[in-house]
C-alpha positions in Angstrom: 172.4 160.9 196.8 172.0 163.9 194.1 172.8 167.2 195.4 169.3 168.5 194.8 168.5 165.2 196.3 170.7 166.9 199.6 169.0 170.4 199.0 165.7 169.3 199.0 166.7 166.6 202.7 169.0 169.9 204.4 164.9 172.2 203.2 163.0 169.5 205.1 165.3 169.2 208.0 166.1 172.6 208.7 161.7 172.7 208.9 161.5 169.4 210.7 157.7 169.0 211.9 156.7 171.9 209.2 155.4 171.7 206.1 157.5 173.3 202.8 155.6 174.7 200.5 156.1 172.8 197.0 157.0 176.4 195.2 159.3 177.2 198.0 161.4 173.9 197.0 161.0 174.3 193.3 162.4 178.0 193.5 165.3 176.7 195.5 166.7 173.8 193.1 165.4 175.4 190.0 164.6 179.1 189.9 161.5 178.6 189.1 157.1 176.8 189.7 156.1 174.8 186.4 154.3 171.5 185.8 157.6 170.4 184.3 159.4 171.2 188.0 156.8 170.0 190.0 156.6 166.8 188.3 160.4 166.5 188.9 160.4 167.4 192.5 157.4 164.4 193.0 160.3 162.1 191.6 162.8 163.3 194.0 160.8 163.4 197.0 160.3 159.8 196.1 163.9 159.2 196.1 164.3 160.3 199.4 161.6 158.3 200.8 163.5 155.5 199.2 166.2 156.5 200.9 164.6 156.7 204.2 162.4 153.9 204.1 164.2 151.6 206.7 164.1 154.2 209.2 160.6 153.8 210.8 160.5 156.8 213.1 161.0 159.1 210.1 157.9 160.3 207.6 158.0 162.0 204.2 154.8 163.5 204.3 152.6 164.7 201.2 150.5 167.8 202.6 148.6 167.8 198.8 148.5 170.8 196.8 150.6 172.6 199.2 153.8 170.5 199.7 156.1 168.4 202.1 156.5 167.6 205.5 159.6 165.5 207.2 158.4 164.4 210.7 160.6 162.5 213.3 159.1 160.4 216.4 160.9 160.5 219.4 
């Protein structure tokens, strides 16, 4: 795993059950919102869906046009 791979998982975690705002993840790995960094956080988050894929209780959820959600059934 990338270390903006772990920055963008410790985000998610830390708002288990809430949605991030896509911006709000863009400004922490790269100082900044563009079509460029969006496009790059879309290939990470799909990394770490990859990552968690065998792991049935957890989601990666898309909340579109406003960003991600990481939920975790009990």
């Amino acid at each position: 795993m990338s270390l903006i791979e772990a920055k963008l998982l410790k985000e998610l975690i830390v708002n288990v059950g809430h949605t991030v705002d896509a911006s709000t993840m863009m400004q922490l790995i790269w100082q900044r919102d563009d079509p460029y960094s969006r496009n790059s956080l879309h290939g990470f988050i799909h990394k770490l869906r990859h990552y968690l894929r065998h792991d049935q209780s957890i989601s990666l959820i898309n909340q579109r046009g406003i960003g991600y959600m990481l939920t975790i059934k009990a």
